[in-house]
C-alpha positions, -999 to +999 in steps of 0.1 A: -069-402-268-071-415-304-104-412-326-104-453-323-103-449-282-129-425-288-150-440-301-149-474-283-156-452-252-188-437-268-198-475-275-192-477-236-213-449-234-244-452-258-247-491-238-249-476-204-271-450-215-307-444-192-294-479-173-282-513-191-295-523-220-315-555-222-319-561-255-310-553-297-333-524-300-347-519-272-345-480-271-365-462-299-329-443-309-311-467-327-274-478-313-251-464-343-266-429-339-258-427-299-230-441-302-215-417-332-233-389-313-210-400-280-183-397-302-185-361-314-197-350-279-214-370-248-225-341-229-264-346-231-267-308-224-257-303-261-274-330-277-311-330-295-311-289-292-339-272-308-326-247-332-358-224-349-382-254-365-357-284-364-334-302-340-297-306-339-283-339-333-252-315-314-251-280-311-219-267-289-216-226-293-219-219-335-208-256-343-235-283-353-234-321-360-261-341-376-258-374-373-272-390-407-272-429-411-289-421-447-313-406-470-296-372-466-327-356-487-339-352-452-313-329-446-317-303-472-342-283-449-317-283-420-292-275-445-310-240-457-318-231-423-286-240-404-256-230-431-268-196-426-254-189-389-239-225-381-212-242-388-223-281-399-209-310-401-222-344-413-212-377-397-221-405-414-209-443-406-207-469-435-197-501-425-158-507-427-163-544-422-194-561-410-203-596-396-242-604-405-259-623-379-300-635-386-322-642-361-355-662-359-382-634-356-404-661-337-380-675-311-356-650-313-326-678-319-294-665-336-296-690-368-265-679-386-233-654-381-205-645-408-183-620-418-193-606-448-163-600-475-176-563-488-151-536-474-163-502-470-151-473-493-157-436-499-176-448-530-202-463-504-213-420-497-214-413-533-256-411-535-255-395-503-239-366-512-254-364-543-282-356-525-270-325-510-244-316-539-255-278-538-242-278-503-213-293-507-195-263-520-209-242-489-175-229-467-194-235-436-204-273-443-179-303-437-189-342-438-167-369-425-171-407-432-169-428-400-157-461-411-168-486-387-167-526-377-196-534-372-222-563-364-260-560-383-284-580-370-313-591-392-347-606-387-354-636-409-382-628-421-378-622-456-401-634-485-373-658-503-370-695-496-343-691-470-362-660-454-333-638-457-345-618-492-365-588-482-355-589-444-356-562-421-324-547-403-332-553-360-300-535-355-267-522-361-236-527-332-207-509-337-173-524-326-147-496-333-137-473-356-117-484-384-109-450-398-125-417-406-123-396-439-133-359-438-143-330-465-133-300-453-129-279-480-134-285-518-099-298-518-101-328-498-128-341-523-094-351-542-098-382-521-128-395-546-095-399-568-079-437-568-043-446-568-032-426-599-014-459-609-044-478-616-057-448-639-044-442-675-037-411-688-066-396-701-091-419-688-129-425-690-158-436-664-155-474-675-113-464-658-124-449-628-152-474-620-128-504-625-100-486-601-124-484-575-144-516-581-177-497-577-206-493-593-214-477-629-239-450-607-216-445-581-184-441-605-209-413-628-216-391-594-183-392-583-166-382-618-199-358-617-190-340-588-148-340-590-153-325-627-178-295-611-152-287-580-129-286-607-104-316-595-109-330-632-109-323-664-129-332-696-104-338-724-122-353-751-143-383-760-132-417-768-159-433-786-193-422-766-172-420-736-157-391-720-119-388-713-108-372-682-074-356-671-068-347-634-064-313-631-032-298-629-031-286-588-041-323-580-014-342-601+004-365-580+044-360-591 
């Protein structure tokens, strides 16, 4: 079975779960996390164990998954407790391709749906893992990016004119898995590098963040962290700006 008929079968799943459903966010777990918890293992015997002062999303024999749909700060204290004797791994879903969908909060009337253009990329985890960037490093810690379709439904209840400024999130449906992208090892952070053919030869931050089409703070944390696990190289300066090289083991010939 493939990861993408995996995971549409923990969608199956995380619905049927403790009877039908009858309505978005009805159940005080949110759907994403059952459903990527599903994924990884749907044996309820080895999910929400109690491991010393915290609990594991999954814990099967010396292997744990948390299951982290943000703010990964909150994972530092599992982190320093569960490295130790554990081998972790951190799932987290960013949205491949998502269709936004509002709803009246009064009458509960869908008001508008669309397919939003934004396409997800690894550049979407780069605060994230900022957050636990001392971790990173650790042999016993991978993360792996779920990219998923998915559908987020909104209450419109904002404070701007059309009500949609300041909303809140009712709910996040998954639809499949697009793809996933995993950190293993210190290696496979290599994949923070773009198509070497949209690079120049040394280049700067202003380079990198224009290959990916990201932000200024997400291109800094990613050239941040590639140039600590040693996939880059700081040649120089070009103005204020500093030049980079990739290092020689992760060259593309």
């Amino acid at each position: 079975m493939t990861d993408a008929e995996r995971f549409d079968q923990a969608i199956k799943t995380a619905l049927s779960r403790d009877g039908e459903r009858t309505g978005i966010g009805m159940l005080s777990e949110k759907l994403m996390h059952i459903t990527v918890k599903n994924f990884y293992c749907s044996d309820p015997a080895h999910q929400e164990i109690k491991i010393g002062s915290h609990v594991a999303d999954i814990c099967v024999e010396d292997s744990i998954i948390e299951v982290q749909n943000g703010n990964f700060n909150k994972l530092r204290d599992k982190l320093e407790d569960f490295l130790e004797n554990y081998y972790v791994t951190i799932a987290y879903p960013i949205p491949a391709t998502k269709i936004l969908t509002w709803v009246d909060p009064e009458t509960g009337e869908i008001t508008s749906s669309r397919k939003t253009g934004k396409k997800g990329s690894v550049m979407d985890a780069m605060r994230e893992l900022y957050r636990i960037k001392r971790y990173l490093i650790d042999e016993n810690l991978s993360v792996e990016l779920l990219f998923v379709d998915l559908e987020e439904i909104r209450f419109q209840d904002g404070y701007a004119r059309d009500r949609k400024k300041g909303s809140h999130r009712m709910e996040r449906i998954p639809k499949g898995l697009n793809r996933v992208v995993s950190f293993h090892t210190i290696d496979d952070y290599a994949q923070l590098l773009p198509d070497p053919s949209l690079l120049p030869s040394p280049f700067t931050s202003a380079d990198y963040r224009k290959a990916w089409k990201t932000t200024e703070r997400n291109a800094s944390i990613a050239l941040l962290m590639l140039t600590q696990f040693g996939i880059l190289e700081r040649t120089g300066k070009k103005g204020n700006a500093y030049l980079y090289e990739i290092a020689k083991p992760y060259r593309i010939k």
